[in-house]
C-alpha positions in Angstrom: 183.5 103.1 1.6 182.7 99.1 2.4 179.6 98.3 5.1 178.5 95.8 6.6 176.4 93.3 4.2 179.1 94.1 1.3 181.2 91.8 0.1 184.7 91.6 0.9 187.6 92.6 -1.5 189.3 89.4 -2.5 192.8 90.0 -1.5 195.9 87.9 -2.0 199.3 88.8 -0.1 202.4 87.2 1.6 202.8 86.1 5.2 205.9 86.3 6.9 206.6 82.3 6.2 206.0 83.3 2.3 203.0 81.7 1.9 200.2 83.7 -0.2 197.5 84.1 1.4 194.1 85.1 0.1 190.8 85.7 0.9 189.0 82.3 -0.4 191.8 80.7 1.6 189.3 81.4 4.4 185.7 80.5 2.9 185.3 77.3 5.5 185.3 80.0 8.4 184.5 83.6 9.6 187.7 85.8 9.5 188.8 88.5 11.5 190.8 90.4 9.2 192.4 93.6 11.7 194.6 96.1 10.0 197.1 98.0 12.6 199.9 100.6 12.0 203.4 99.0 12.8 204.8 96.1 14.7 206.5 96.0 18.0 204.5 99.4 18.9 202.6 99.6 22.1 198.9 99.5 20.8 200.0 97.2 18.1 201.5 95.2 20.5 198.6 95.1 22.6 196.1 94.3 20.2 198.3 91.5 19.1 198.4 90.1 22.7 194.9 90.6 23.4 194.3 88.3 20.0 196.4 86.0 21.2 195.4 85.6 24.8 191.6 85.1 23.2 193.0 82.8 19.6 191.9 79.2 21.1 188.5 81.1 22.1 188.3 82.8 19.2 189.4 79.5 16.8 186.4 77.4 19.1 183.9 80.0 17.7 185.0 79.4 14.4 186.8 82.5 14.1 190.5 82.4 11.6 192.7 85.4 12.5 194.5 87.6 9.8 196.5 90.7 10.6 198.1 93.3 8.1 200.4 96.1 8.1 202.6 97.9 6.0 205.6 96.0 7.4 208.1 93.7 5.7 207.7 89.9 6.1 211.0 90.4 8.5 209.5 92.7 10.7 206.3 90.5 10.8 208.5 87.2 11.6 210.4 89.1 14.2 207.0 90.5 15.9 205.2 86.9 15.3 208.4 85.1 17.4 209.0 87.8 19.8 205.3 87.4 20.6 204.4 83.8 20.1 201.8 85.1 17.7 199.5 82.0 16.3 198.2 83.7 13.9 199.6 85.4 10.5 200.2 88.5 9.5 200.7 89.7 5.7 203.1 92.2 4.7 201.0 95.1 2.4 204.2 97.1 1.8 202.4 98.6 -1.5 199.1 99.3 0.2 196.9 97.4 -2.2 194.9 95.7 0.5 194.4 98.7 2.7 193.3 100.6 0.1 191.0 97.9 -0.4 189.4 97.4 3.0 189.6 101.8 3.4 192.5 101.5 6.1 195.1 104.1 4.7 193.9 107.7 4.7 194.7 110.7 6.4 195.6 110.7 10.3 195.9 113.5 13.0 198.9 113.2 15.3 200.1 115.6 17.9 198.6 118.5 15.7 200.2 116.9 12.3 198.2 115.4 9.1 199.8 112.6 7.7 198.4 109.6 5.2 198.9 106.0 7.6 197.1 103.0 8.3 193.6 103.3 9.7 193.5 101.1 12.7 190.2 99.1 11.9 189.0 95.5 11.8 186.6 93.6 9.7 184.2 90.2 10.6 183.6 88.4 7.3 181.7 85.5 7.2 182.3 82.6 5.2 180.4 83.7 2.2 182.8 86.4 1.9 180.1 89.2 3.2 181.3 91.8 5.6 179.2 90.7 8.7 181.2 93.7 11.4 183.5 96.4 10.8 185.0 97.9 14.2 186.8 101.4 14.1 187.5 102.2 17.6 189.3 99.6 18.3 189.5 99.2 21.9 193.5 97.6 21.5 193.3 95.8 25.4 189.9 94.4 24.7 189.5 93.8 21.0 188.9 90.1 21.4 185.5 91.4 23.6 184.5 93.8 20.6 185.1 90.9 18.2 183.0 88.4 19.8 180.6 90.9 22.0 181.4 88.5 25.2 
């Protein structure tokens, strides 16, 4: 299970404009890597929005946003459009980088157990150390949880 003061798992995956993306792509700032279920889906949604209500706030502070979900690079373009999302989003169809980061594991739904993504975000700093990890992800307010404002 990562903590804060570990470092980070490098990661390297594809955005929905096909560009890889990895972790040392982000060394120069502090990222705010957020892992959420499934596009276009209330929280999701929500979350998104709050990010992006917050991004020139959060790029002032010398913050770089990164989102990831299990969904293909379509669904992410489509969500990123719909949206007006400035930020990108990586599709982790395979689960590699969730597993990575401990955001896949079993969920409780309406009485059910299922394995999904972990709704969870991580603040790592630009010497790839894990400086936050949030868990209860307030969805409306994240940007507030992110910068403790």
């Amino acid at each position: 299970m990562l903590k804060i003061g570990d470092r980070a798992p490098e990661f390297s995956g594809i955005d929905s404009d096909n560009k890889v993306l990895k972790l040392s792509d982000f060394k120069d700032s502090k990222l705010v890597l957020y892992f959420y279920p499934k596009d276009n889906t209330p929280g999701c949604t929500a979350q998104a929005c709050d990010l992006r209500d917050n991004y020139d706030r959060l790029i002032s502070m010398g913050y770089k946003v990164l989102g990831v979900s299990k969904d293909n690079m379509k669904s992410h373009k489509g969500f990123i459009d719909k949206f007006k999302l400035p930020f990108p989003l990586i599709s982790d169809e395979e689960g590699v980088i969730l597993k990575a980061f401990d955001a896949w594991g079993r969920k409780k739904f309406m009485g059910k157990e299922y394995d999904g993504i972990i709704r969870k975000t991580f603040i790592i700093g630009e010497t790839g150390v894990i400086l936050d990890i949030i868990e209860k992800v307030d969805t409306k307010a994240h940007t507030k949880q992110i910068i403790g404002k």
